[in-house]
Structures are given as structure tokens and as C-alpha cells.
N, C-alpha and C positions, 0 to 999 in steps of 0.2 A: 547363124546367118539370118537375117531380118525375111520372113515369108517376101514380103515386096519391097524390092531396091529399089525400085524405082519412086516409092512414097519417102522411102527413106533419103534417097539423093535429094528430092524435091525440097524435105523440112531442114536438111543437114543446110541446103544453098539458101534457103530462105531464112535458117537464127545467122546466116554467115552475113548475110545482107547487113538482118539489126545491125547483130554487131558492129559490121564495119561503119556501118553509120553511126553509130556511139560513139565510137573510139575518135572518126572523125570531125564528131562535133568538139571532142574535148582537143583535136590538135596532136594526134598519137599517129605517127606516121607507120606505118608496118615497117620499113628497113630499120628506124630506128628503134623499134619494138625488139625484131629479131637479132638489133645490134646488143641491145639491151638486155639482150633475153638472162645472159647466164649472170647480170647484176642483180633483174628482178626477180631471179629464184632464190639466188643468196639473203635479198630482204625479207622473203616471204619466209624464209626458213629462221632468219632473226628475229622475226616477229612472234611466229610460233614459238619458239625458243621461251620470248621474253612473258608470252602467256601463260606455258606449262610453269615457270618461275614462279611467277605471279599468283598461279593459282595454289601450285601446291603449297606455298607459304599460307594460305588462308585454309585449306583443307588440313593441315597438318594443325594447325590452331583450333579448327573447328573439331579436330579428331579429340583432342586432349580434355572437352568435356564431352564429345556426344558419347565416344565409345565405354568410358567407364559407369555413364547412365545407363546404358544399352545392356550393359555385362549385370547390371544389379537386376534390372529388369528382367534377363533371360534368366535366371539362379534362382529369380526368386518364381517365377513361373516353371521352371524345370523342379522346385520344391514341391508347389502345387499341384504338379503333376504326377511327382512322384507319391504323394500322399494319395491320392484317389485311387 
């Protein structure tokens, strides 16, 4: 629990302010928000979705040279190691 509720209620109503002033500059209505709600977590979870995709196609690309560099590297420095 926050030492002062009462600083904390104050900044909690005050980014709630921004916010709703943002939102209503763009024309976002809250019932329509909350109508919206369980569409806009579905996209946000398609989006995440379409990133983790996106990226592991390029990590698994980037895997296929960095790690067999990486493996000659440590072999041949665990040689050197072992030699001293």
C-alpha cells in the first residue's frame, strides 16, 4: 500500500484527466471504448501475435550464422585455456 493515498489518488485523477483529454481529442468516446473493449484486446493480442512471427523468422535467420561463429570462438578459447 502507497505510505500516502492521498498523493496517490491526486496523480492517479490527474494522468486520468490527460488521458481523457487525449482520447477526446481523437473522438474516443468511453461507452464506445468499453463496447469495444473485448475487440480491442483481441487486435492487440493479433498484433503481438503477428510481431513474435515476424521476429523469430529473422532471429532464427540471424541464429544460422551468429551461433556457429560463436561455437568456434568459444572452442577455440576453451583450447587456449586449457593449454595454460
Amino acid at each position: 500500500m502507497p505510505t500516502n493515498i492521498k498523493d496517490t489518488l491526486i496523480k492517479l485523477l490527474v494522468m486520468s484527466f490527460i488521458i481523457g483529454i487525449l482520447l477526446s481529442f481523437f473522438n474516443i468516446d468511453p461507452s464506445e471504448l468499453l463496447k469495444n473493449l473485448g475487440g480491442t484486446v483481441q487486435q492487440i493480442i493479433e498484433a503481438l501475435s503477428g510481431v513474435v512471427e515476424w521476429g523469430i523468422k529473422y532471429v532464427l535467420l540471424g541464429a544460422v550464422v551468429v551461433v556457429p561463429i560463436w561455437l568456434v570462438f568459444f572452442l577455440i578459447g576453451k583450447a587456449k585455456a586449457k593449454k595454460n
